[in-house]
C-alpha positions as CSV (number, residue, x, y, z in Angstrom):
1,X,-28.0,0.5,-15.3
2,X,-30.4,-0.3,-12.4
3,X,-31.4,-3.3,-13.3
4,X,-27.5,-4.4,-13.3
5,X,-27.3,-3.1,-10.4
6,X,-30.1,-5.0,-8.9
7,X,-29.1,-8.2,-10.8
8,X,-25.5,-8.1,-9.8
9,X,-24.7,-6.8,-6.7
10,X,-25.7,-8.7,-3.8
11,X,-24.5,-6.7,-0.9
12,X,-25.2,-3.3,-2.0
13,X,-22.6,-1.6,0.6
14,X,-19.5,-4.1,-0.3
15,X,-19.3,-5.1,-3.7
16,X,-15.9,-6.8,-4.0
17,X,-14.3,-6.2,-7.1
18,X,-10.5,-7.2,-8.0
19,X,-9.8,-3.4,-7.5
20,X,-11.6,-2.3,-4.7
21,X,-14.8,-3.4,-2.6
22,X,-17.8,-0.4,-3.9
23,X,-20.4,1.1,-1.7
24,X,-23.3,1.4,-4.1
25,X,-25.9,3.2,-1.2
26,X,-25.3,6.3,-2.3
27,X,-26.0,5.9,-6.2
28,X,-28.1,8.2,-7.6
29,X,-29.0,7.9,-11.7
30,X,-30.5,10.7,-13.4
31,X,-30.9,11.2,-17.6
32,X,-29.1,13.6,-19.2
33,X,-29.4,13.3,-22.4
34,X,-30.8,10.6,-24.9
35,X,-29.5,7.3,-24.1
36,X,-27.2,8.8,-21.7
37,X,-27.2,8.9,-18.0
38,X,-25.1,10.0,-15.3
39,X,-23.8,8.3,-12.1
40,X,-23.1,9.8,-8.9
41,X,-22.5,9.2,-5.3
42,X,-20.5,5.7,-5.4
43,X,-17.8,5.4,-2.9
44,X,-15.2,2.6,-2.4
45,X,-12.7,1.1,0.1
46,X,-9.4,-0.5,-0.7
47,X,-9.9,-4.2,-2.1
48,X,-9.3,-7.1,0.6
49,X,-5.9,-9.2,0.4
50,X,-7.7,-12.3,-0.4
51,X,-10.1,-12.4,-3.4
52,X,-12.3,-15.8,-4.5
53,X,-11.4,-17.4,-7.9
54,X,-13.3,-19.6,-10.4
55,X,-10.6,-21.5,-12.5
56,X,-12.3,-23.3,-15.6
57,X,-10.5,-25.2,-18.7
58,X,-11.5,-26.9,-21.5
59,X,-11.3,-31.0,-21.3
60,X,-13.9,-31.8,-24.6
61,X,-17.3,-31.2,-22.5
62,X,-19.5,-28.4,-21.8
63,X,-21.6,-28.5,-18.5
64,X,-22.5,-25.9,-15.7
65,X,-24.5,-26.7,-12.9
66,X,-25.0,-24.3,-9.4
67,X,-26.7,-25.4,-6.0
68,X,-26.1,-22.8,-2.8
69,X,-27.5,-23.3,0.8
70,X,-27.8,-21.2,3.6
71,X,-28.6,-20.2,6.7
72,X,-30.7,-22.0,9.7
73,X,-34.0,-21.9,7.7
74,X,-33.2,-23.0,4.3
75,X,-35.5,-26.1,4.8
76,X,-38.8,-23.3,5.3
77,X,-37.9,-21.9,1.2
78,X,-40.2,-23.4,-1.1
79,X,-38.8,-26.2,-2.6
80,X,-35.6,-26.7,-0.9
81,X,-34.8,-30.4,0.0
82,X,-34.6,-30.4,3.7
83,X,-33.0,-32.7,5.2
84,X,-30.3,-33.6,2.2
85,X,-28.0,-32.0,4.2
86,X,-26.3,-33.0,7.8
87,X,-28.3,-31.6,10.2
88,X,-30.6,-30.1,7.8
């Protein structure tokens, strides 16, 4: 569960779902039994009226590929290819 947690969520306090956006800060995970845990202290707000959508189909290939950028000093991460960018 933490792990997921930490995997998944990017913005802790505003985790946009399609039902609602969840407030993970308050999260606290304790065992209760074996392989059994209990969650508590999640809180949520109503979901936005826009959402994001990936739309995929199937046209006889199979290919992914991701590249993000971001933020003034993108260039100063470790690899990133400054300048392949306007104004970058």
């Amino acid at each position: 569960m933490k792990e997921q947690l930490l995997y998944e969520v990017t913005d802790p306090s505003g985790y946009v779902t399609l039902d609602a956006v969840a407030d993970f800060r308050g999260v606290r995970i304790r065992p209760v039994g074996p392989d059994q845990i209990e969650v508590t202290g999640g809180t949520a707000r109503p979901r936005p009226d826009t959402l994001k959508v990936s739309v995929g189909y199937h046209a006889g290939f199979v290919g992914e590929g991701e590249i993000s950028y971001a933020g003034p000093t993108r260039s100063a991460v470790p690899g990133s290819p400054a300048g392949s960018w306007p104004n970058g």
